[in-house]
Biopython code that builds the backbone (N, CA, C, O; Angstrom):
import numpy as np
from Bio.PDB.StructureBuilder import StructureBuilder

atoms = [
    (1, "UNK", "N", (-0.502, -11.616, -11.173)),
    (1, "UNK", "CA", (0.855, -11.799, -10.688)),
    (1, "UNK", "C", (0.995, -11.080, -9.353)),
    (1, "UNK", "O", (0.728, -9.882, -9.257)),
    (2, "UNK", "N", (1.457, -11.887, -8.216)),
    (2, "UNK", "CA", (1.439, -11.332, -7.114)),
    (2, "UNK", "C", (3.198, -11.414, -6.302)),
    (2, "UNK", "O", (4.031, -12.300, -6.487)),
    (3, "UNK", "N", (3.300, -10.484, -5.626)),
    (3, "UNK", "CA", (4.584, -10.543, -5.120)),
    (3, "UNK", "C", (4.672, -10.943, -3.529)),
    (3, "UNK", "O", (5.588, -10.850, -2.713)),
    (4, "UNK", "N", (3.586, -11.333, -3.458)),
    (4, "UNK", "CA", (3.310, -11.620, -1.510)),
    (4, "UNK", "C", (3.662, -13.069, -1.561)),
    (4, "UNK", "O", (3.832, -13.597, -0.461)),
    (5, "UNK", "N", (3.798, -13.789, -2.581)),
    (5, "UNK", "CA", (4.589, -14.894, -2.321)),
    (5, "UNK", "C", (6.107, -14.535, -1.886)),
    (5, "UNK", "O", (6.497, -15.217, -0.938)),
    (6, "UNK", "N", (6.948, -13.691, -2.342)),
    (6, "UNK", "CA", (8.357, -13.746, -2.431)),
    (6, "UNK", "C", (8.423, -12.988, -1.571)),
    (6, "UNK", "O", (7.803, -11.925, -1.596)),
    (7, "UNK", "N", (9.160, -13.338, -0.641)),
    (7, "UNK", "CA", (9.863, -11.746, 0.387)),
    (7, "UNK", "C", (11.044, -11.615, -0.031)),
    (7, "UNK", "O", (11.690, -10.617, 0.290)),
    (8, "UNK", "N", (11.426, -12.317, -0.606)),
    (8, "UNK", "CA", (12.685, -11.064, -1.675)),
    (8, "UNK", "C", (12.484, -10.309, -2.390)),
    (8, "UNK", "O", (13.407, -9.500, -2.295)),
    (9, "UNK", "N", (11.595, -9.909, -3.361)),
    (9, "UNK", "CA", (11.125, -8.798, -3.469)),
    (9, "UNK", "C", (11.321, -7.650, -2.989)),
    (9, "UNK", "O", (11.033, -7.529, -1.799)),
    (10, "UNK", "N", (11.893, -6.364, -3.756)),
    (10, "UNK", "CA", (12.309, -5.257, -2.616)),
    (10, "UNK", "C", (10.752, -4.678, -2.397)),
    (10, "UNK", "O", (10.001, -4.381, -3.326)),
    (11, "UNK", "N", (10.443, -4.585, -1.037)),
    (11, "UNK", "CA", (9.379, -3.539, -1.519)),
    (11, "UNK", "C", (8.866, -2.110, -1.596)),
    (11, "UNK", "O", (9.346, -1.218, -0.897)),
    (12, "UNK", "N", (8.005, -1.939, -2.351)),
    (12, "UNK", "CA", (7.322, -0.935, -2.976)),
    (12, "UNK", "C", (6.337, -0.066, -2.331)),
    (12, "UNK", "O", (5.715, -0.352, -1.308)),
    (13, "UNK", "N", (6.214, 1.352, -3.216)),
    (13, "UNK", "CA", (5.460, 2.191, -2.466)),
    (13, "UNK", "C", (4.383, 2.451, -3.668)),
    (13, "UNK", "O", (4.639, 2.221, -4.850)),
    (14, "UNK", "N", (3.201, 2.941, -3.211)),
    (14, "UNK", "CA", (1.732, 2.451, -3.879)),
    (14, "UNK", "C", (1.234, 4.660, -3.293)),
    (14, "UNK", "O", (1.217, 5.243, -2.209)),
    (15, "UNK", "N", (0.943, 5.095, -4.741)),
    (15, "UNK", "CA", (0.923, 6.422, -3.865)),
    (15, "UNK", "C", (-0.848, 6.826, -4.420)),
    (15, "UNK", "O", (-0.945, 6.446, -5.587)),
    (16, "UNK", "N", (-1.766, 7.256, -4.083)),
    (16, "UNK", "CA", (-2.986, 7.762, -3.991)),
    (16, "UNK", "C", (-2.883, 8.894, -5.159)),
    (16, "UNK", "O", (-2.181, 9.905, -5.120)),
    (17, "UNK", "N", (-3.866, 8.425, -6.343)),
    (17, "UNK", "CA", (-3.932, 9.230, -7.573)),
    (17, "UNK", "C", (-4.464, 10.306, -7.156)),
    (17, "UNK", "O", (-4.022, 11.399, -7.512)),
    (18, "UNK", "N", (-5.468, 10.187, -6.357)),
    (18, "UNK", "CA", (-6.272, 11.377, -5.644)),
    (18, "UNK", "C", (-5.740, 12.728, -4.769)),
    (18, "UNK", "O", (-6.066, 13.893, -4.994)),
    (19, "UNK", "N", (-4.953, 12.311, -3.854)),
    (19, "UNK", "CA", (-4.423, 13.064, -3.066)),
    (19, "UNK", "C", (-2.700, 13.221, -2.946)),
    (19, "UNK", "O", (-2.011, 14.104, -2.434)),
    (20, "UNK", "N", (-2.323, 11.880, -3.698)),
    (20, "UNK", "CA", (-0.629, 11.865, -3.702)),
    (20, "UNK", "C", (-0.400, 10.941, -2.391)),
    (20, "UNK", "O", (0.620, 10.252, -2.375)),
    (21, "UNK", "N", (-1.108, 10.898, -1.516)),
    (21, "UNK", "CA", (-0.331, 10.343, -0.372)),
    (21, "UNK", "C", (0.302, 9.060, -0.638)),
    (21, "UNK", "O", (0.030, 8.395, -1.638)),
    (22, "UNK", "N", (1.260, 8.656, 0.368)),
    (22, "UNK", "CA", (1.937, 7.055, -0.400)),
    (22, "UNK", "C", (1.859, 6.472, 0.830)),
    (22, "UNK", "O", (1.836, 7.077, 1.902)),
    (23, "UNK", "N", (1.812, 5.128, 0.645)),
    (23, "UNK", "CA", (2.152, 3.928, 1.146)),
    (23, "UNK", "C", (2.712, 3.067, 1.054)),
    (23, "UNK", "O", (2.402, 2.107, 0.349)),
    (24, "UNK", "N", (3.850, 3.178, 1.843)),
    (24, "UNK", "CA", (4.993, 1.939, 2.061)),
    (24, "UNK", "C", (5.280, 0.397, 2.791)),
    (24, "UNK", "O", (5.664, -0.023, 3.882)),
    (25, "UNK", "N", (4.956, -0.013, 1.820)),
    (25, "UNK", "CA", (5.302, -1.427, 2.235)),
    (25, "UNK", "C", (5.771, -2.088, 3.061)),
    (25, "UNK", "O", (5.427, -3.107, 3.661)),
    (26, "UNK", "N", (7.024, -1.115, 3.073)),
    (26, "UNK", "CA", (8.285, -1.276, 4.531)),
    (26, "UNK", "C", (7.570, -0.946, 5.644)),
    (26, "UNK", "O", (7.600, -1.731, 6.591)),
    (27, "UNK", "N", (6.800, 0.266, 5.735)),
    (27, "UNK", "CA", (6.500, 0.753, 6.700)),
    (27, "UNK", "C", (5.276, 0.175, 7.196)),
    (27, "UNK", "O", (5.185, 0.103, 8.422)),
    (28, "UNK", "N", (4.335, -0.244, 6.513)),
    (28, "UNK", "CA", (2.778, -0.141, 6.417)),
    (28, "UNK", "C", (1.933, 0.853, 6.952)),
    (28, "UNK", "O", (1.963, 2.040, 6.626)),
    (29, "UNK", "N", (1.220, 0.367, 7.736)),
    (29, "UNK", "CA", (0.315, 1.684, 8.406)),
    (29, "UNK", "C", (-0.296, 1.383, 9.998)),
    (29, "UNK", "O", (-1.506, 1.234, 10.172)),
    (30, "UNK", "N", (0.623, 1.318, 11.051)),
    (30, "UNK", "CA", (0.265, 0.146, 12.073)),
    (30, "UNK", "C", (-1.244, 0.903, 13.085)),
    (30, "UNK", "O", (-2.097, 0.438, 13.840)),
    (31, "UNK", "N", (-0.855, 2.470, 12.462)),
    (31, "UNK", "CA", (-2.163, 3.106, 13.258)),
    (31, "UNK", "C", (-3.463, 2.437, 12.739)),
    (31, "UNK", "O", (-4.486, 2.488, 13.422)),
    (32, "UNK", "N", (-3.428, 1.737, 11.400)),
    (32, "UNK", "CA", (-4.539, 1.472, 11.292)),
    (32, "UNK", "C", (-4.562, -0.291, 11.251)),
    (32, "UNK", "O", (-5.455, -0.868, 10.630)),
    (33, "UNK", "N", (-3.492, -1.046, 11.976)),
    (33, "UNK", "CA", (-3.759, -2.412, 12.198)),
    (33, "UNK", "C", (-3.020, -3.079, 10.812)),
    (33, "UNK", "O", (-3.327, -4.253, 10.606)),
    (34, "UNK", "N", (-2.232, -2.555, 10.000)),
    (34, "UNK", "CA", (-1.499, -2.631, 8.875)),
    (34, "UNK", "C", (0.299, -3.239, 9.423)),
    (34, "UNK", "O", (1.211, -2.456, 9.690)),
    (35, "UNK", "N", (0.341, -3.799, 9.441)),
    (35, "UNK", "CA", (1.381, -4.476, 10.037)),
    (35, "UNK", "C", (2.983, -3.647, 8.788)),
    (35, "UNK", "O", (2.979, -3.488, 7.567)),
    (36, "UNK", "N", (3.994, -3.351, 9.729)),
    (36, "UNK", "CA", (5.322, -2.901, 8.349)),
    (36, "UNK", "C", (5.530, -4.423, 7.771)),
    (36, "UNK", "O", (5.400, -5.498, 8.356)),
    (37, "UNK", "N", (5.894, -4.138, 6.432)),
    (37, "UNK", "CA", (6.023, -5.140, 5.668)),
    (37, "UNK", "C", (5.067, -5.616, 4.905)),
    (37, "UNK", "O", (5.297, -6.457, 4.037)),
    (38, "UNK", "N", (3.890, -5.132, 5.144)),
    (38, "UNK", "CA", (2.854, -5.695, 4.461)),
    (38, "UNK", "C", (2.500, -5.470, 2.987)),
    (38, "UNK", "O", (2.560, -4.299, 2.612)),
    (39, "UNK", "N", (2.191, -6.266, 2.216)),
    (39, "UNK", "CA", (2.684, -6.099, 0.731)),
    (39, "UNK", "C", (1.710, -5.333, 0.242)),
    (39, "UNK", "O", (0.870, -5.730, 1.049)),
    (40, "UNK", "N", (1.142, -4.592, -0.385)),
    (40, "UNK", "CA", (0.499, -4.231, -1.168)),
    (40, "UNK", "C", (-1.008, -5.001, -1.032)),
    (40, "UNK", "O", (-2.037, -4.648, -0.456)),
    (41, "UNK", "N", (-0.635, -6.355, -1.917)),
    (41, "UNK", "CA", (-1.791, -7.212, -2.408)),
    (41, "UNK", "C", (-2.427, -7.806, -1.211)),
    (41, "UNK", "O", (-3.476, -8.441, -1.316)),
    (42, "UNK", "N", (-1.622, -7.557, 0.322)),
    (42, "UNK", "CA", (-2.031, -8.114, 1.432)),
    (42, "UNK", "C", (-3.091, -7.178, 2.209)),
    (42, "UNK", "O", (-3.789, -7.410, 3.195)),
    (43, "UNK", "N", (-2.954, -6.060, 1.416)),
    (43, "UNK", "CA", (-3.922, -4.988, 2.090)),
    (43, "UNK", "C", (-5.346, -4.781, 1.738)),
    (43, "UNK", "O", (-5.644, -4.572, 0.562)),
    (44, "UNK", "N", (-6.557, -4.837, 2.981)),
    (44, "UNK", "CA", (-7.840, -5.375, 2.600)),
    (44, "UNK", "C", (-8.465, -4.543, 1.683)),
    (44, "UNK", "O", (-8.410, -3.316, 1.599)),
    (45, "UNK", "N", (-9.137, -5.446, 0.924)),
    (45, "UNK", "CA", (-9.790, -4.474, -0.643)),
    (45, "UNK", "C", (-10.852, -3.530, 0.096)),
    (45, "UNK", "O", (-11.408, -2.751, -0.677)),
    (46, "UNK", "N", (-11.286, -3.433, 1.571)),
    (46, "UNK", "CA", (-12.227, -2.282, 1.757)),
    (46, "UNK", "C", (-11.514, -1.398, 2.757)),
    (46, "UNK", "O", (-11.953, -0.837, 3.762)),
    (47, "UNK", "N", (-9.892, -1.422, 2.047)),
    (47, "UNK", "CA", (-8.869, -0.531, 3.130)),
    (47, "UNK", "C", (-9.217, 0.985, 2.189)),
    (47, "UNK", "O", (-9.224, 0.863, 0.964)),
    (48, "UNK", "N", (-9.454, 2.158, 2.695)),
    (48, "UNK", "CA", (-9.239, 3.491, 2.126)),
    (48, "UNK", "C", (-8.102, 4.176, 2.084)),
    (48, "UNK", "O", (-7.092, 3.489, 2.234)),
    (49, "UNK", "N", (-7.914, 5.605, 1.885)),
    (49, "UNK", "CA", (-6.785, 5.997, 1.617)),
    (49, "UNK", "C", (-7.174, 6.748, 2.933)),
    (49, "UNK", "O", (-8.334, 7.140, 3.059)),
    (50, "UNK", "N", (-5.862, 7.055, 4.333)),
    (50, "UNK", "CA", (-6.715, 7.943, 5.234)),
    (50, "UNK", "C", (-6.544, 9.095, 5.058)),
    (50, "UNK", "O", (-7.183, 9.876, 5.764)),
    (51, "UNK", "N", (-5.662, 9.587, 4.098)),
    (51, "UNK", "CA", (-6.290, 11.663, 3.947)),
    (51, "UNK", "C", (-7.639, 11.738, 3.194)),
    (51, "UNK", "O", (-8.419, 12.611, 3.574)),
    (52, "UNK", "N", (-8.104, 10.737, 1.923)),
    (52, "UNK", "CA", (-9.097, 11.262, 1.410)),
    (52, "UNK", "C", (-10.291, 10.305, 1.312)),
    (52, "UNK", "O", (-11.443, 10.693, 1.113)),
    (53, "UNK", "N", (-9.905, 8.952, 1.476)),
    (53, "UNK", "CA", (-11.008, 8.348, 1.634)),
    (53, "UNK", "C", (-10.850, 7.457, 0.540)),
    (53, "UNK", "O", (-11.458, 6.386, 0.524)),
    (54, "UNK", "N", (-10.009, 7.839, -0.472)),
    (54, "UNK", "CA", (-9.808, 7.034, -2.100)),
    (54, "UNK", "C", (-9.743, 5.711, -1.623)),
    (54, "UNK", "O", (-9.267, 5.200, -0.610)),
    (55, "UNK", "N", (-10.477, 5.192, -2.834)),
    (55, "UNK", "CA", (-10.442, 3.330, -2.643)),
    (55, "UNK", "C", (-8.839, 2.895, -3.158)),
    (55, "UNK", "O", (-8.062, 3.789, -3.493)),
    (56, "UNK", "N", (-8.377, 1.287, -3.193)),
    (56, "UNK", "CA", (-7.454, 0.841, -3.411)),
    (56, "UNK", "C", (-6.998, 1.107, -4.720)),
    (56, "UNK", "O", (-5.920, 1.492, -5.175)),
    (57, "UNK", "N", (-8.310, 0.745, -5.310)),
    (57, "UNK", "CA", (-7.863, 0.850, -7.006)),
    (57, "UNK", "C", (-7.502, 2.181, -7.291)),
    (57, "UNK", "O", (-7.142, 2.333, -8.458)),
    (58, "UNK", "N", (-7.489, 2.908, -6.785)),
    (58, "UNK", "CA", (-7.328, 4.813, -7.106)),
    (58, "UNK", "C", (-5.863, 5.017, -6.570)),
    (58, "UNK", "O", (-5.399, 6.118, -6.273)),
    (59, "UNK", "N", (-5.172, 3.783, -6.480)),
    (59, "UNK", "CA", (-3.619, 3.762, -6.347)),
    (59, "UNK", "C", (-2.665, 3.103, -7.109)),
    (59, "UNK", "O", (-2.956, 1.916, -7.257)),
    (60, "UNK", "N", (-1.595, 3.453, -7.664)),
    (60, "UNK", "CA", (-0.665, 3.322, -8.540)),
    (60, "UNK", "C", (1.033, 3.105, -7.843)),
    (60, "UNK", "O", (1.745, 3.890, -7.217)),
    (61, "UNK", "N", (1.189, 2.059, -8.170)),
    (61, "UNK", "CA", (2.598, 1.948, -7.807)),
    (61, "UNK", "C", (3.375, 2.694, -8.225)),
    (61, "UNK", "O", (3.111, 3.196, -9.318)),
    (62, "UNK", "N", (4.443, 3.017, -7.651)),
    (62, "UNK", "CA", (5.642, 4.859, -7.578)),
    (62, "UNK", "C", (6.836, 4.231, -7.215)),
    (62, "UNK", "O", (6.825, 3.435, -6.277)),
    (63, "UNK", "N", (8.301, 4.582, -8.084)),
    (63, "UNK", "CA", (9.088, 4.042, -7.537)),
    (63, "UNK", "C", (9.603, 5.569, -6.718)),
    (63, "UNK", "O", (9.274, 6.670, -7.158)),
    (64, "UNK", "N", (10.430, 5.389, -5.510)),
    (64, "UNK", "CA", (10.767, 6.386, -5.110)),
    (64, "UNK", "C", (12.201, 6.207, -4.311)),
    (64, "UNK", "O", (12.746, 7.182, -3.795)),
]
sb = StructureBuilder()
sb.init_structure("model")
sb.init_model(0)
sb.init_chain("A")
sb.init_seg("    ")
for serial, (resi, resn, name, xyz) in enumerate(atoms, 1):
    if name == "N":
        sb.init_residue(resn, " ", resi, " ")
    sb.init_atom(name, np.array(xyz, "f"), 0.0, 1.0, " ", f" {name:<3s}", serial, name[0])
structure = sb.get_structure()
C-alpha cells in the first residue's frame, strides 16, 4: 500500500531507529537532491540516513 499515488494525503515524518533523526516529507532533503514533498516510498532504496549511515528499512514512521 502506497501513498505516492494520493497527494492528499497529509504527509508524514519517517524518523531513523538508529540515531532518531527524522525525515519530513514536507520538507525532504534538497541538500541531498530530495526534492520537499517527496513521499517516503519515492525515496531511493540506496538513500542512507545522513547522521549515521542507517539504511531505509532502519526507519519507522513517527507521527509528530
Amino acid at each position: 500500500m502506497s501513498n505516492n499515488e494520493t497527494s492528499t494525503e497529509p504527509f508524514q515524518t519517517w524518523m531513523c531507529l538508529i540515531c532518531g533523526w527524522i525525515y519530513d516529507e514536507a520538507t525532504g532533503l534538497p541538500e541531498e537532491g530530495i526534492a520537499p514533498g517527496t513521499r517516503w516510498a519515492d525515496v531511493p532504496m540506496n538513500w542512507t540516513c545522513p547522521e549515521c549511515g542507517a539504511r531505509k528499512e532502519d526507519f519507522e514512521m513517527v507521527a509528530v
